[in-house]
N, C-alpha and C positions, 0 to 999 in steps of 0.2 A: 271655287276650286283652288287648291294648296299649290304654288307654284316650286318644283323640285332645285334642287343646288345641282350645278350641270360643276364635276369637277374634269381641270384639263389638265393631264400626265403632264409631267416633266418634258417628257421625249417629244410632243407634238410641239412645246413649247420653242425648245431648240431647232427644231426643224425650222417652223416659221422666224427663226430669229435669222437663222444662219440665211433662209430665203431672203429674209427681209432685205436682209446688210446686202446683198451681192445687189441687190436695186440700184442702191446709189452710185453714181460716179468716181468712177476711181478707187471700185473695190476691186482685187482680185476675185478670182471665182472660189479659191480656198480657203473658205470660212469656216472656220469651226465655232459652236455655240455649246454653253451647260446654260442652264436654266432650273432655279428652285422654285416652287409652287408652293405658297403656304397658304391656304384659303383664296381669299381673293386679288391675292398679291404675288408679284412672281421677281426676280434678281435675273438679270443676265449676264450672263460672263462669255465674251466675244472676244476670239484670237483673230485678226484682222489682217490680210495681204492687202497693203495701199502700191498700187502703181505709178510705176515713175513717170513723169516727176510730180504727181498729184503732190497737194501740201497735207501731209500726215495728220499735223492738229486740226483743221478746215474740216480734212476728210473723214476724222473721226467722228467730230461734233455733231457733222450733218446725219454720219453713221445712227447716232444715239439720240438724235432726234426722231432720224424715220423708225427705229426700231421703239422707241414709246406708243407713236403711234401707231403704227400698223399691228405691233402681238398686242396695244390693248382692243383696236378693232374686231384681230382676229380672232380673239380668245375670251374677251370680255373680261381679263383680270389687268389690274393696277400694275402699273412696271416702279417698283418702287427705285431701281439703282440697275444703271446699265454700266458694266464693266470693260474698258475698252483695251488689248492688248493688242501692238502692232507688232506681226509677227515678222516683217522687213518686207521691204520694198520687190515689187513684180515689174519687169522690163515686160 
């Protein structure tokens, strides 16, 4: 039996990104995510509210490590470059 290619939309991609990132500590809850899908590979570009006085660069890194792992879990595509912007600090 011929096993099929499952493709996953853009839009589910950012969904679980944006989920992903609010996971870690020290995210805001307003995350905004793009996500491009080219085969089995995906980019993410994440606008990021870090809370104060989390450390921004710490808070990112951890950011863009859980976000490799978790959209490639959930998605079964290769995160080739995660994009990190911090949109300023949440009191």
């Amino acid at each position: 039996m011929e096993r099929g290619v499952t493709t996953v939309a853009p839009r589910a991609v950012r969904r679980i990104a944006a989920r992903a990132a609010r996971e870690v500590g020290g995210v805001d809850g307003a995350v905004t995510a793009e996500a491009t899908v080219d085969g089995e590979v995906t980019t993410l570009d994440i606008r990021l509210p870090v809370t104060y006085p989390a450390p921004i660069a710490a808070t990112a890194e951890r950011v863009r490590v859980h976000l490799r792992e978790r959209a490639a879990d959930l998605t079964g595509l290769r995160v080739e470059r995660v994009d990190i912007t911090i949109a300023g600090g949440a009191r």
